[in-house]
C-alpha positions in Angstrom: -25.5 -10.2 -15.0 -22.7 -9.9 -17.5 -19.3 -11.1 -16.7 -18.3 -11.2 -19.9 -15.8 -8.5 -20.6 -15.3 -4.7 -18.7 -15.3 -3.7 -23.3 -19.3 -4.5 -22.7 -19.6 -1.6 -19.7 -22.4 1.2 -20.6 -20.7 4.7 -20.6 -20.0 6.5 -17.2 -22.5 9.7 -17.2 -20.2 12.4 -17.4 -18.0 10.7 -20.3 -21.4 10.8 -22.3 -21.8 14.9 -20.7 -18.2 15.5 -22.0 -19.5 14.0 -25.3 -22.6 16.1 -25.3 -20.8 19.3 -24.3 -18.0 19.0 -27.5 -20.8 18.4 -29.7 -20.5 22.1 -31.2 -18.3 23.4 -34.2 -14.9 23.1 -33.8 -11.2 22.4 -35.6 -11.3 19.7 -37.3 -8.7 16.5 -36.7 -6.7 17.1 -33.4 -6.2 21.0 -33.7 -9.8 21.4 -31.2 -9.7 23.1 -27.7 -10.1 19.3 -26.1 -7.4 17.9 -28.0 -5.2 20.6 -27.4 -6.0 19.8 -23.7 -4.1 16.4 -23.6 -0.7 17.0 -23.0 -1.2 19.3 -20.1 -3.8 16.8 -18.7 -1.0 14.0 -19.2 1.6 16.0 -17.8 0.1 16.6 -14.8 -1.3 13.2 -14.1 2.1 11.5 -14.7 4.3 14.5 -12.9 6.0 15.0 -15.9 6.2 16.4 -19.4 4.9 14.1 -21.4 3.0 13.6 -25.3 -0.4 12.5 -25.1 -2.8 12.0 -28.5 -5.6 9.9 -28.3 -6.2 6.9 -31.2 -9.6 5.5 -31.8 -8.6 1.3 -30.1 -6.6 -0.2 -27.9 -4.7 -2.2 -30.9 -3.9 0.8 -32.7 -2.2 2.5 -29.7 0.2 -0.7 -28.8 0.5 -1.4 -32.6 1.5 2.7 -33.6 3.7 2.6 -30.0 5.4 -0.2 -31.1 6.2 1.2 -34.7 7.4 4.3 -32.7 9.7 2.4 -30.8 11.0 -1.2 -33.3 11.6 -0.8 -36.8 10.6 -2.8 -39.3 13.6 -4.8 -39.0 13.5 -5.6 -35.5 11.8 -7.9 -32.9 9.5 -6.8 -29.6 10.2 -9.1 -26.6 7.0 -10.0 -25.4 4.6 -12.8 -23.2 3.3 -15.5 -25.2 -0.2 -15.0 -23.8 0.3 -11.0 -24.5 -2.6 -9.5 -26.0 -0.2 -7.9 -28.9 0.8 -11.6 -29.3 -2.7 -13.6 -29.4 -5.7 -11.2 -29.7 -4.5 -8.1 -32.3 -4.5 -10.5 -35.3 -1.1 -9.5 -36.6 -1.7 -5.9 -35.9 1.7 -4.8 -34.5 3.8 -6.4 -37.8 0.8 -4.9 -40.1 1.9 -1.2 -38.3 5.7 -1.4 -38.1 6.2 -3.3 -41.3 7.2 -6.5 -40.2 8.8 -6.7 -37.0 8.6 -9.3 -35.5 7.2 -10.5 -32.1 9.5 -12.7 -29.9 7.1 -14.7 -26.9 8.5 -15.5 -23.8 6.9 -17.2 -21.2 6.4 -16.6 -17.6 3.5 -17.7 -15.0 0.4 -15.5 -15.0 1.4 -13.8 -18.3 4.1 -11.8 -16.3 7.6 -11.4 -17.8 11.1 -11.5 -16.0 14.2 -9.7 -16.5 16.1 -13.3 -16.3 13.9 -15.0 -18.6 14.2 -12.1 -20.8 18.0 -11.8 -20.2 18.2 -15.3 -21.4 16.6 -14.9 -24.5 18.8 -11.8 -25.5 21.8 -13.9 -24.6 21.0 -16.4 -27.6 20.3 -13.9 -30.0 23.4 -13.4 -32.5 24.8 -9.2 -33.4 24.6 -10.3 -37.1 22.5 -9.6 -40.4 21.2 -13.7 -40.1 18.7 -13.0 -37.2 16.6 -10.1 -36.1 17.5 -7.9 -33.5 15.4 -7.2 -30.6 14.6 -3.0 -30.7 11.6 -3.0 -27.7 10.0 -5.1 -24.6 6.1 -4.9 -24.5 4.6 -5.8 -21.2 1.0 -6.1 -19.8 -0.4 -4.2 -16.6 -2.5 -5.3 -15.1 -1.7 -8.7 -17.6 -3.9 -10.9 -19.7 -4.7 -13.2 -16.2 -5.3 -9.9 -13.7 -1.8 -10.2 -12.1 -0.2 -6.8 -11.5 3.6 -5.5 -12.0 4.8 -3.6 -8.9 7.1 -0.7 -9.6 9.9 -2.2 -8.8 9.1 -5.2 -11.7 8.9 -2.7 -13.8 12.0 -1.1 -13.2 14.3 -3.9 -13.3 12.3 -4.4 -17.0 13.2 -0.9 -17.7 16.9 -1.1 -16.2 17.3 -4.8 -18.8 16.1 -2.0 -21.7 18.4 0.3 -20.9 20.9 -2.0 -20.9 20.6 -3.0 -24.0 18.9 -0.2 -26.1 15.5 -1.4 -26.4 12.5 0.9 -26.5 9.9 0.0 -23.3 6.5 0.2 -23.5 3.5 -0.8 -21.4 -0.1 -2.6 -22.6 -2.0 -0.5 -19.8 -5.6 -1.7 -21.1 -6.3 -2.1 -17.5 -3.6 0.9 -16.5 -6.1 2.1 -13.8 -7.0 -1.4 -12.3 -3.3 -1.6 -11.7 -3.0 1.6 -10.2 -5.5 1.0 -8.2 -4.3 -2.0 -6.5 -1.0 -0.9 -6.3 -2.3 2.6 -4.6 0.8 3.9 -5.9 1.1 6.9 -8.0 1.1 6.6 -11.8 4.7 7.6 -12.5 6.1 5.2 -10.3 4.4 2.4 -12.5 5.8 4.5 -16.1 8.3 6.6 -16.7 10.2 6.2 -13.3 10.5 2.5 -13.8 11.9 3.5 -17.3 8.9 3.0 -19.7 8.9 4.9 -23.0 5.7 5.3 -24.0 2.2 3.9 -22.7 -1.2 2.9 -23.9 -3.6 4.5 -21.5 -7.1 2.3 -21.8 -10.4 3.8 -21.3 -12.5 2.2 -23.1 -12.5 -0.7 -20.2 -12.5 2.2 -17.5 -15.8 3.9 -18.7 -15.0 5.6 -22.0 -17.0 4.8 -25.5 -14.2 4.6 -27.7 -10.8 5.6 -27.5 -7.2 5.4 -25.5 -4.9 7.7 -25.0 -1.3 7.0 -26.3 1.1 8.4 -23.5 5.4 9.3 -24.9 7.7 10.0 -22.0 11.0 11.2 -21.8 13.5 13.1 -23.9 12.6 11.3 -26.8 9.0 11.5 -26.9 8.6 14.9 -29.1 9.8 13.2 -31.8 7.9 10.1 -31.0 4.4 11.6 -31.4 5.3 13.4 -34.7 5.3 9.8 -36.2 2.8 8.4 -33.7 1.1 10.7 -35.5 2.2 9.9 -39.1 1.1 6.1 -38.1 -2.3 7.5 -36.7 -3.1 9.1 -40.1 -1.8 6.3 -42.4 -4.0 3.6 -40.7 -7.0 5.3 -40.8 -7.2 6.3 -37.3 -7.4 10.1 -37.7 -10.4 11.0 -37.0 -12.1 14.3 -38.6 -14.0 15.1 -35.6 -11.2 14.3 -32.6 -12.4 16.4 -29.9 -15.6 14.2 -29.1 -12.1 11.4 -28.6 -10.6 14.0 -26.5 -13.6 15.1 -24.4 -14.2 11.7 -23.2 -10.8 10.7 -22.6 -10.4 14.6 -20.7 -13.6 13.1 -18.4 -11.9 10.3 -17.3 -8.4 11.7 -16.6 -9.8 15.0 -15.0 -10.8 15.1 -11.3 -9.7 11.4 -11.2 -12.4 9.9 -12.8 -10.2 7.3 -14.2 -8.9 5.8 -10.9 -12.2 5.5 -9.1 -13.6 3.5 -11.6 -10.8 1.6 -11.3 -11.2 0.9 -7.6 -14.6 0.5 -7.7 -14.4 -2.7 -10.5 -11.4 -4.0 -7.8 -13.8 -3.9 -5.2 -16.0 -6.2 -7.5 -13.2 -8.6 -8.0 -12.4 -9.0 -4.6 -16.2 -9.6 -3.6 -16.4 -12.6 -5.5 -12.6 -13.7 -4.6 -13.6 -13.9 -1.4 -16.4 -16.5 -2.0 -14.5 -19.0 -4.0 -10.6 -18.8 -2.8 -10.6 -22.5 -3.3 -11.4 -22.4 -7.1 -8.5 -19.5 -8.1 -6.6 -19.8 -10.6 -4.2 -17.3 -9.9 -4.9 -14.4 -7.1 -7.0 -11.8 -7.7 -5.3 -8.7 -8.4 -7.5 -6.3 -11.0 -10.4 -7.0 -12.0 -10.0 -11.1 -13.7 -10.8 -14.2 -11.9 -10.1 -17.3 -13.2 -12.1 -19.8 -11.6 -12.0 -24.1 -11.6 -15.4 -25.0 -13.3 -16.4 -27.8 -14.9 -19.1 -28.0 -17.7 -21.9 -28.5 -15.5 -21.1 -25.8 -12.7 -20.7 -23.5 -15.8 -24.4 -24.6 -17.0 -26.3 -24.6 -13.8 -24.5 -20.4 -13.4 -25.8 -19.8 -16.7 -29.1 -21.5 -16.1 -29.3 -18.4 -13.2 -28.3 -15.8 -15.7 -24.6 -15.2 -15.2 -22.5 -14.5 -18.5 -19.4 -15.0 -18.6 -16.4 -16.6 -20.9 -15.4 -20.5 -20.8 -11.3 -20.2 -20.1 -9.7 -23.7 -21.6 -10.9 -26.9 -20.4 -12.3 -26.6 -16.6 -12.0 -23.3 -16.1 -13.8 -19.7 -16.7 -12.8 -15.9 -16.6 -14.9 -13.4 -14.5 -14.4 -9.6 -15.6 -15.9 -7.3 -13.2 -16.4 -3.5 -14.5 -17.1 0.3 -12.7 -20.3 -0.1 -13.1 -20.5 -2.9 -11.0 -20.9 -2.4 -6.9 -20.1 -4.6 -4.4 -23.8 -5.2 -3.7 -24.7 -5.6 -7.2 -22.5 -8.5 -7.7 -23.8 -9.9 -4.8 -25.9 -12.8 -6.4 -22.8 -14.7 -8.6 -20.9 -14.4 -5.2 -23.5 -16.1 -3.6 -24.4 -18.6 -6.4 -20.6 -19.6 -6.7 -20.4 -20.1 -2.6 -23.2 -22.5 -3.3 -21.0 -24.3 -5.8 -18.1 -25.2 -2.9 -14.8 -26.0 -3.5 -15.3 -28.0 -6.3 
């Protein structure tokens, strides 16, 4: 019973059948039939024209998004708990050539437009300090919490405002889509986001995500998305099995189901330990209140899971998991009470 991490999910079946199926001679890089696919299967997800290319990790997608959007020169507003921030070990100045990241703080690891606001307003118009180019946010964020569309938007409005490229962390896009039941657009390029890292590696896929450009911008965008894809090393030879897989997820909504069904995971243990939240339960993280011994006596019964800071513990549900089949930690975590 792994609660470790939804990157430790086995393959949904017809991601490994859209695997199986590429697996026959084709162009080589991105110029295959699947890869060629992607921008239509974007566009019509997202109701919009939009660039899609898929890049082997979820770091390389935020890092080569980010060198689209700052310069080396510039500064990315982001959350101090941000996974760009804590868990890409320096990936984003390593792509863009130094820019640097500027944390912010903000409860559950979501950003405001006023805490932002307030950190633009100290922030000189002179060679002495570096100028903020983009805002990076999280969604669903690095504790499970969700921005709404209208979050997002007043984000987007602050980055129009002031010229700054907008992009979104979407690791756990679907997760947040999910719980929002709202339709994808609203959450993107509506709310003014420029470009978006579409994870699927969380949702079902083997490797990949898909690295989403919107607006009137985003043609030239991907031609040096691109140009960063090749010069890190993430241009793979053999693209379309990266392209079949992603195709599985996005086509027939494949993608959003799996999201709902890992929600539906999260919420069946939520509703067994209210008392012990950390913050509400929103995707598919819990943070729970657990002491040492509570965490040894769950172990003890087979449950895996990561210790979260002192007294406390993250749960990460996945598709793959039912409501029945998740069952037994709800029930061993009931037995724990309130704590």
């Amino acid at each position: 019973m792994r609660f470790l991490s939804d990157n430790a999910t086995p393959l949904h079946p017809r991601v490994l059948a859209a695997i199986a199926a590429a697996d026959h001679a084709d162009a080589p890089y991105d110029g295959d039939v699947w890869s060629g696919r992607m921008d239509a299967a974007f566009s019509a997800l997202f109701e919009t024209q939009v660039r899609a290319l898929w890049v082997s990790t979820g770091t390389a997608a935020n890092s080569i998004a980010l060198a689209a959007l700052c310069p080396p020169y510039g500064g990315v507003l982001c959350h101090e708990d941000a996974h760009v921030e804590v868990d890409e070990g320096g990936a984003p100045g390593f792509f863009t050539h130094g820019a640097k990241l500027m944390p912010l703080p903000g409860p559950g690891a979501k950003l405001s437009p006023e805490t932002m606001a307030a950190r633009l307003a100290t922030i000189r118009d002179d060679v002495h300090q570096v100028p903020p180019r983009a805002i990076t946010i999280t969604n669903a964020t690095e504790y499970g919490l969700v921005y709404t569309p209208d979050e997002v938007a007043a984000l987007g409005d602050l980055a129009r405002r002031h010229g700054l490229g907008f992009h979104m962390d979407g690791a756990r896009f679907a997760n947040a889509v999910a719980h929002l039941d709202c339709a994808p657009a609203d959450l993107t390029w509506r709310a003014g986001v420029d470009a978006l890292s579409f994870g699927c590696v969380k949702n079902g896929g083997m490797a990949g995500e898909a690295l989403v450009l919107f607006g009137d911008q985003a043609n030239a965008r991907a031609a040096e998305s691109m140009r960063w894809r090749k010069r890190s090393g993430h241009l793979l030879s053999k693209g379309r099995y990266m392209a079949a897989q992603i195709l599985a997820l996005v086509d027939n909504g494949l993608w959003i189901a799996n999201g709902r069904a890992a929600n539906a995971a999260a919420q069946a243990l939520a509703t067994a330990i209210p008392g012990r939240l950390l913050h509400p339960v929103q995707a598919n993280e819990l943070f729970v209140r657990l002491n040492g011994d509570e965490a040894a006596r769950l172990r003890a019964q087979g449950f895996e899971f990561y210790d979260w800071g002192e007294g406390a513990a993250r749960l990460v549900t996945n598709w793959a998991q039912r409501v029945e089949d998740v069952a037994p930690l709800a029930a061993a975590l009931s037995a724990l009470g309130d704590g």
